[in-house]
C-alpha positions in Angstrom: 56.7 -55.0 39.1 56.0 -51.2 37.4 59.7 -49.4 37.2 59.9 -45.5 36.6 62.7 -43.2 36.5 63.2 -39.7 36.7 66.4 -37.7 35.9 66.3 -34.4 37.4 68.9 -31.4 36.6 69.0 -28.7 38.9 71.6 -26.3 39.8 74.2 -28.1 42.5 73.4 -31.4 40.6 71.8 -34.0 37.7 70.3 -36.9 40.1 68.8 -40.1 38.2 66.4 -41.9 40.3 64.6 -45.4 39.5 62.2 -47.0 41.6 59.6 -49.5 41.3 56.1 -50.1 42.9 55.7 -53.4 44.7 53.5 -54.4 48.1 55.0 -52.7 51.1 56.7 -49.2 50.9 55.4 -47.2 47.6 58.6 -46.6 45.9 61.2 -49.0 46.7 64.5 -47.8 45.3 65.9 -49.8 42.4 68.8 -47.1 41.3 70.5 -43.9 42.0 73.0 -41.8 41.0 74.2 -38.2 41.7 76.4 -36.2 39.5 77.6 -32.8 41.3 76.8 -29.6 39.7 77.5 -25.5 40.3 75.7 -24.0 38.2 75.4 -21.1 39.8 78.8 -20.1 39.1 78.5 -20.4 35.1 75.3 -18.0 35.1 76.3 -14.0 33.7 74.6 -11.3 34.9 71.7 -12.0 32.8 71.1 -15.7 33.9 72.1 -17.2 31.2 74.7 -20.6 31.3 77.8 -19.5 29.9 79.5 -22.3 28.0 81.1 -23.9 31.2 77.6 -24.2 32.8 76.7 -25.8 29.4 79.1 -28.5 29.0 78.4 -29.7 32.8 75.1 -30.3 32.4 76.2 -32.1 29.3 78.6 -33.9 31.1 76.4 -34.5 34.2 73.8 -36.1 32.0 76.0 -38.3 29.9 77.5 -39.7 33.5 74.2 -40.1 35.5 72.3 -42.0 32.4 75.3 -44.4 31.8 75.6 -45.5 35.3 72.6 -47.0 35.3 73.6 -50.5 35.1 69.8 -51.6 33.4 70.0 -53.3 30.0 66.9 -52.3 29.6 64.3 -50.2 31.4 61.8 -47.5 31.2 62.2 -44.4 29.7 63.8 -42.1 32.5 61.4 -38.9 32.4 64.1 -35.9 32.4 63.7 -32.6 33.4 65.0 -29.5 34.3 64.6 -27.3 37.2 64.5 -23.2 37.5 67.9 -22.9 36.7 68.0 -24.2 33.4 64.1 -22.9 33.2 64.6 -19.9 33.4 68.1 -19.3 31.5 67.2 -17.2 28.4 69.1 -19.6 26.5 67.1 -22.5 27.5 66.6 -24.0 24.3 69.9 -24.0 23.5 71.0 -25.5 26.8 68.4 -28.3 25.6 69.4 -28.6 22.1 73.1 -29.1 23.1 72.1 -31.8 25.6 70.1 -33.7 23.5 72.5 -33.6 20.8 75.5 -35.6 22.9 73.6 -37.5 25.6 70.8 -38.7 23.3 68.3 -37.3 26.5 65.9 -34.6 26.2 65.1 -32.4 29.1 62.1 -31.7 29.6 60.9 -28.4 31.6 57.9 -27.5 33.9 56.2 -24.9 34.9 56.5 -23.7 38.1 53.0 -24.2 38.6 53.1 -28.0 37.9 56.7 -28.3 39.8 54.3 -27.1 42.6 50.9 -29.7 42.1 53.6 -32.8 41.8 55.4 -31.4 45.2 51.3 -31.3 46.6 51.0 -34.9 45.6 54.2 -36.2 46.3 53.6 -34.8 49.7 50.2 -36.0 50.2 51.0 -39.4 49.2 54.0 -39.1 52.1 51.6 -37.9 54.7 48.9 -40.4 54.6 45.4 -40.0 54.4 44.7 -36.7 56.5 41.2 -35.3 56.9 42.2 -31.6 57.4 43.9 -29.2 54.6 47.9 -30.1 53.3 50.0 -27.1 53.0 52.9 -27.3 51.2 55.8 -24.9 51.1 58.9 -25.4 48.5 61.8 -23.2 47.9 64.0 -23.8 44.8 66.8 -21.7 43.4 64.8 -19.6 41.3 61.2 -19.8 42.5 59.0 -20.7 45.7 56.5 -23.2 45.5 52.9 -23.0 47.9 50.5 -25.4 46.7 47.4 -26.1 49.4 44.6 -28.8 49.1 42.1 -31.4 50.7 42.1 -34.4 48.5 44.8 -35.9 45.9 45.1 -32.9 44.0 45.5 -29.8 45.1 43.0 -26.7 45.1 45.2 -23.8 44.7 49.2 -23.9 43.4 51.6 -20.6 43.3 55.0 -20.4 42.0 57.0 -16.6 42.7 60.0 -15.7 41.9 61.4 -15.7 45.1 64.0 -18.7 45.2 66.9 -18.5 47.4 70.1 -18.3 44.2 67.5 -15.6 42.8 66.8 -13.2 46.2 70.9 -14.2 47.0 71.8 -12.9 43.5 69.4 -9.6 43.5 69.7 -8.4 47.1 72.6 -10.2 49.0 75.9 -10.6 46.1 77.8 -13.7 47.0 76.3 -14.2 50.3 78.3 -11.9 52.3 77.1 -10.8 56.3 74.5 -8.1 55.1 73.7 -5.2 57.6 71.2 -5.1 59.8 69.3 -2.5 57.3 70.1 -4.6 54.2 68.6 -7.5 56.4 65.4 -5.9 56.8 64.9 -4.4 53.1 65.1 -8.1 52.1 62.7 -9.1 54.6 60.2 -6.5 53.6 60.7 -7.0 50.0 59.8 -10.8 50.6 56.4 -10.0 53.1 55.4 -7.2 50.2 55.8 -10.1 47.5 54.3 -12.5 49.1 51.4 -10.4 50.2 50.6 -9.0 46.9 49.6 -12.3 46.2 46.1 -13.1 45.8 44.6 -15.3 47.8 47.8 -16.9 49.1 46.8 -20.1 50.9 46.4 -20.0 54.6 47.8 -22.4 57.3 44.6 -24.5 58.6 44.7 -24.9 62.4 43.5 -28.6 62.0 45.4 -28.8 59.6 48.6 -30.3 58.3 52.0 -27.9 56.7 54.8 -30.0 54.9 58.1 -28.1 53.3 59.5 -30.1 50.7 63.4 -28.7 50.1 67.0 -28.8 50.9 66.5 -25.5 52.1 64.0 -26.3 55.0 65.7 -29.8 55.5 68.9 -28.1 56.2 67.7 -25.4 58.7 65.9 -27.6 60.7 69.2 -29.7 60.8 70.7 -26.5 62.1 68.2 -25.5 64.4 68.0 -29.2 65.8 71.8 -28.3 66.5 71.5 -25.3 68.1 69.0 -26.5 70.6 70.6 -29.9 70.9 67.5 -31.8 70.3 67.9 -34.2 67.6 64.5 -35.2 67.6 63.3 -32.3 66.2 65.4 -32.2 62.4 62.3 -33.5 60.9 60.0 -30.0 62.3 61.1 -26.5 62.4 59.3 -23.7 64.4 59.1 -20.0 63.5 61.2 -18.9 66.6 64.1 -21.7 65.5 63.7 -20.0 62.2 64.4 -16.6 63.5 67.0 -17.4 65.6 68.6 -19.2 62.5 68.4 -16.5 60.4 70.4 -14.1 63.2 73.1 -16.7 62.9 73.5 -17.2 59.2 73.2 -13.3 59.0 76.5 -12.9 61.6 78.3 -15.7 59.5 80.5 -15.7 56.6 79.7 -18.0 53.7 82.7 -20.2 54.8 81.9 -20.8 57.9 77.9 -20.8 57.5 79.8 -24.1 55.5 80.7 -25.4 59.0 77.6 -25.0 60.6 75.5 -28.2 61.6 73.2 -29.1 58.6 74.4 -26.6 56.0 76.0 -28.5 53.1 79.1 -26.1 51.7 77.4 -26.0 47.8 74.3 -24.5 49.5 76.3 -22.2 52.1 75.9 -18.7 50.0 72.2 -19.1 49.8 71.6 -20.5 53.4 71.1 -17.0 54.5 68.5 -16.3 51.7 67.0 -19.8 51.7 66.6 -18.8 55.7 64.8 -15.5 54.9 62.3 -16.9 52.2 61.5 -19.8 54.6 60.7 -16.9 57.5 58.9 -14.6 55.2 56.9 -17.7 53.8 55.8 -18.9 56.9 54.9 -15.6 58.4 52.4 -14.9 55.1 50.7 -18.2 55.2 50.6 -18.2 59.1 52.2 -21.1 59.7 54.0 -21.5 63.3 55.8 -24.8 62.2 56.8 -26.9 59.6 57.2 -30.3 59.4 60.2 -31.7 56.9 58.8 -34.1 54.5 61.7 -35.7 52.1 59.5 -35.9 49.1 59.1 -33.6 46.3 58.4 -32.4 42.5 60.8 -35.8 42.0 58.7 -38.5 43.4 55.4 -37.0 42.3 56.5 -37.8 38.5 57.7 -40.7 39.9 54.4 -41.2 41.9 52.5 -40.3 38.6 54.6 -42.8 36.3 53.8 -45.6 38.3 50.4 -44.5 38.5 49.8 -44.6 42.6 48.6 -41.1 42.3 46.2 -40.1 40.1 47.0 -37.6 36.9 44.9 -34.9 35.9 43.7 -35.1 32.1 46.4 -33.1 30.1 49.0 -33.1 32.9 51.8 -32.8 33.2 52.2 -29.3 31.7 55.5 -28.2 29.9 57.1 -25.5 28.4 58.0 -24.6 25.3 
């Protein structure tokens, strides 16, 4: 039975995942091991990690790939996400980790972060005859990717993540005024409009949102109208209604809310106004939550259930 494993270092935390291909479910877990991280908090003005946010994501490696209790397995594909991406010390951020772990990350463009979340996706829904939409909001960047078949037709990657848009326009995720609310909401529907040919919401078709972020506000807007059922699909007017909420709420107790984790708290108001913006521009009335992302299509790739392009995946630097 085909192994792969993926170790992917984002900004709240370095996550090693191993799974295997076998009849039945298409990736059965084999391993799995989170290390918390904040890196958010060791960025300076101009994103760079400071030397605390290095030595975590030293530390964070070094844990995750010695837990894994393997004598020996496949190499672990390991990457970084916006955060580390985007740092303008990247390289040395790499160089460092790859000097005391012995693990190299890797780094993708946003564009390819957004195909893999398209296939992951795809593979998660099933075969669908209509067009997949899928929506992803990171830390630093949002991901729109939109297709018929395995691979998708048209992929976008903005710099409009929720740390980013919480950093620029809303400092430590403090209540914002009704008028700050609504310069960050026309700042987003002006971004996201410039955008040429931004993919469209198909009425016979199918819109999946691969994050935290929508996974948590659907949680929350399951809560608020007491209808479990519905964590797994959130609709535009849940959305809005969510946003009002966060907006009248303190980072602490956005922490106590239903579905919003406390690392995640100080963006949930951003995260909220991305997702609202996003679905507004691609005219899409509701999202369903799908679990899988830019993870599993690596992982999907690596064991070779979905198919590669030639030359993919792309990396930088």
């Amino acid at each position: 039975m085909r192994q792969a494993g993926v170790l992917d270092v984002g900004c709240h935390s370095a996550l090693l995942t191993v799974v295997r291909r076998r009849p039945g479910p298409v990736l059965e877990p084999v391993f799995s091991r989170k290390v918390r991280l904040s890196l958010h908090e060791t960025l300076d003005p101009e994103g760079r990690l400071e030397k605390a946010g290095m030595k975590s994501v030293e530390r964070a490696v070094a844990e995750a790939v010695a837990a894994d209790p393997r004598p020996r397995g496949p190499e672990v594909f390991a990457f970084a996400t916006s955060v580390i991406r985007d740092a303008p010390n990247r390289d040395e951020v790499i160089a460092r980790v790859a000097r005391t772990t012995g693990t190299r990350l890797r780094v993708l463009t946003g564009e390819e972060e957004a195909r893999l979340a398209y296939v992951a996706a795809r593979q998660w829904a099933g075969p669908t005859s209509g067009q997949l939409l899928v929506l992803d909001i990171g830390g630093g960047t949002v991901e729109i990717a939109s297709g018929t078949g395995d691979q998708p037709h048209v992929v976008n990657s903005l710099p409009l993540g929720a740390r980013r848009i919480t950093r620029d326009w809303l400092p430590g995720g403090t209540s914002p005024s009704r008028r700050r609310l609504a310069e960050v909401l026309q700042y987003l529907r002006e971004s996201l409009e410039a955008v040429p040919r931004l993919p469209q919401a198909d009425p016979g078709g199918q819109v999946l949102a691969c994050s935290k972020t929508f996974e948590q506000l659907a949680r929350l807007a399951a809560a608020q109208s007491r209808t479990p059922r519905t964590r797994r699909r959130l609709t535009l007017p849940q959305l809005r209604a969510a946003v009002s909420l966060l907006a009248d709420a303190t980072p602490s107790h956005r922490a106590k809310l239903p579905g919003i984790s406390r690392h995640r708290a100080e963006q949930s108001l951003a995260g909220a106004l991305i997702a609202q913006a996003l679905m507004e521009a691609s005219g899409a009335k509701s999202v369903e939550i799908c679990p899988w992302s830019t993870r599993e299509g690596l992982l999907l790739e690596h064991l070779g259930v979905a198919p590669t392009p030639v030359g993919r995946p792309r990396l930088v630097g």
